[in-house]
C-alpha positions as CSV (number, residue, x, y, z in Angstrom):
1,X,-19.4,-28.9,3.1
2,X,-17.3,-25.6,2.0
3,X,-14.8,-26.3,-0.6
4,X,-11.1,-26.1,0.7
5,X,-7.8,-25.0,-1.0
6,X,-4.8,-27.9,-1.6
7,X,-2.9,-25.7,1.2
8,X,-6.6,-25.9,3.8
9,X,-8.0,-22.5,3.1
10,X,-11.5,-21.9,1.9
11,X,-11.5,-21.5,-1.6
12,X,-14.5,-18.7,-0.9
13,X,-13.4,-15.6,1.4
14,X,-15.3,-12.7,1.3
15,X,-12.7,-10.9,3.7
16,X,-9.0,-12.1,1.5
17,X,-6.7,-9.5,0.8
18,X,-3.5,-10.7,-1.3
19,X,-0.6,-10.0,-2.7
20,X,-1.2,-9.9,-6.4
21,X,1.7,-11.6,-8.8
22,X,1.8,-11.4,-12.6
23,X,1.8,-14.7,-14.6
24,X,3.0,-15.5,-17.5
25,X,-0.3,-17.4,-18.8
26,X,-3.6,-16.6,-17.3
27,X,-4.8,-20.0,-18.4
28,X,-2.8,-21.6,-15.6
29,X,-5.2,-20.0,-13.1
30,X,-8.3,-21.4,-15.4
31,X,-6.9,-24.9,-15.2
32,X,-6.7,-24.3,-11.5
33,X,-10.2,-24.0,-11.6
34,X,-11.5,-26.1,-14.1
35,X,-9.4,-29.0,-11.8
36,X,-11.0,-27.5,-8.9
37,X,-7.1,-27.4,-7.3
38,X,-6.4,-24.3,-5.3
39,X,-3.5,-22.8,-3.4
40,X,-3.5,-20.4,-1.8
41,X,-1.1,-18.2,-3.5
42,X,-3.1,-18.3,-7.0
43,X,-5.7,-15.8,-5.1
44,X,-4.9,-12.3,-7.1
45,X,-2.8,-13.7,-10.0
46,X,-3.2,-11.6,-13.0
47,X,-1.8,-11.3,-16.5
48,X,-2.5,-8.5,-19.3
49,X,-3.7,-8.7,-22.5
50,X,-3.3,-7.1,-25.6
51,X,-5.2,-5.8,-28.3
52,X,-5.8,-7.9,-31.3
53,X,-4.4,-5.7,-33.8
54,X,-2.2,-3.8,-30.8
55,X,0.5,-3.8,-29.1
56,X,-1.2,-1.7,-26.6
57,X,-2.4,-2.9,-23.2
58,X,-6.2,-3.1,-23.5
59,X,-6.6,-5.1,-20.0
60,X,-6.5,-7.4,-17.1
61,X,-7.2,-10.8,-16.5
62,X,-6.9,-11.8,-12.6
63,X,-8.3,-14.0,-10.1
64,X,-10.7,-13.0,-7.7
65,X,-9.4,-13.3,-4.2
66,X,-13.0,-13.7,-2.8
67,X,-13.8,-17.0,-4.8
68,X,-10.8,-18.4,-7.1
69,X,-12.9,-17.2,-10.1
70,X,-11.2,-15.4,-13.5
71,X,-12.4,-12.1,-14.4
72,X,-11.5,-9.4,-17.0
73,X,-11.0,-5.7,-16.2
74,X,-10.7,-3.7,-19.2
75,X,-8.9,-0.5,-19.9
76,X,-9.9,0.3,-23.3
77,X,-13.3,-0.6,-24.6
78,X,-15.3,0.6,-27.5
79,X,-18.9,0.3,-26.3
80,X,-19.8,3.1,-23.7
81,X,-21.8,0.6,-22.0
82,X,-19.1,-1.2,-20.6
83,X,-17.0,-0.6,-17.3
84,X,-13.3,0.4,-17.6
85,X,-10.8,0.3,-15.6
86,X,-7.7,3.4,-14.9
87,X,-4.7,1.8,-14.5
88,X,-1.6,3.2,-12.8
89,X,2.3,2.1,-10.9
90,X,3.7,-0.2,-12.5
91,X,3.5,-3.1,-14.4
92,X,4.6,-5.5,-11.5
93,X,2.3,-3.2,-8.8
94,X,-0.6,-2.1,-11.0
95,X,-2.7,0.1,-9.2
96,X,-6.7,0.3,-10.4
97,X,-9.4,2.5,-10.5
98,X,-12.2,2.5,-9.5
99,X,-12.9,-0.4,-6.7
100,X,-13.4,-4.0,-8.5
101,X,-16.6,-5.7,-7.4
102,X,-17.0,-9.5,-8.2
103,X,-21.1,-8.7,-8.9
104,X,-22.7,-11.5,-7.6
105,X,-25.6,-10.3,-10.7
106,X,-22.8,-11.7,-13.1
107,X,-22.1,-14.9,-11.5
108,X,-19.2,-13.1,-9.0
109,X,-18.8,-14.2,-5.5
110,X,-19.4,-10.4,-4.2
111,X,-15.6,-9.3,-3.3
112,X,-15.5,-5.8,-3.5
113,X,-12.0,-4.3,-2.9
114,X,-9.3,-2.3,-5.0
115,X,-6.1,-3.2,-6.9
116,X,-3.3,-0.7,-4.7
117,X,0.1,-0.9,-6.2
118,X,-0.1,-5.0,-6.8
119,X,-2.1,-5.9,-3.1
120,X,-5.8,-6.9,-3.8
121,X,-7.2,-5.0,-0.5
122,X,-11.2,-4.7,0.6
123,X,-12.7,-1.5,-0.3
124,X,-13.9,0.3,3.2
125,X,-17.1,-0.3,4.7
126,X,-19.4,2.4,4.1
């Protein structure tokens, strides 16, 4: 049985693009989850975060529009290894770069789309 959202949408969609919204608290969303209580307008919620000794922006929280889960996209980050993020717009319509991929490898549902000025959109089929 597929799990469904409180407003009857599945809470895993491959193909959502949404309107992102910034939240005040990002732990909101994760109590969302952890109660397994959906709507449908929690899809592409995000909030920044700061640096611990910063006032600097060193990221993003959001929720995946594919599957409901939280994920962090940072723009700063001190190990080479790690992915970053280019942020641009505005702080309401954030645009990102490059494409975000929920990596199934990771635990992610496998949405692959990009943040354009606040909409969470698919990335183009090659």
């Amino acid at each position: 049985m597929e799990l469904m959202s409180r407003d009857n949408l599945p809470i895993k969609d491959l193909s959502r693009q949404v309107q992102g919204r910034l939240v005040p608290n990002i732990w909101e969303p994760i109590s969302w989850i952890v109660n397994r209580i959906w709507y449908s307008d929690q899809f592409g919620a995000f909030k920044y975060y700061r640096g611990y000794t910063s006032e600097n922006i060193h990221g993003m929280l959001f929720v995946c529009p594919g599957c409901g889960g939280v994920s962090c996209l940072p723009f700063i980050s001190d190990n080479p290894k790690h992915d970053k993020w280019i942020p641009g717009g505005t702080i309401l319509k954030p645009h990102l770069r490059p494409s975000i991929l929920s990596a199934p490898a990771k635990g992610g549902c496998g949405w692959h789309g990009f943040l354009n000025h606040g909409y969470f959109e698919l990335s183009p089929r090659e």
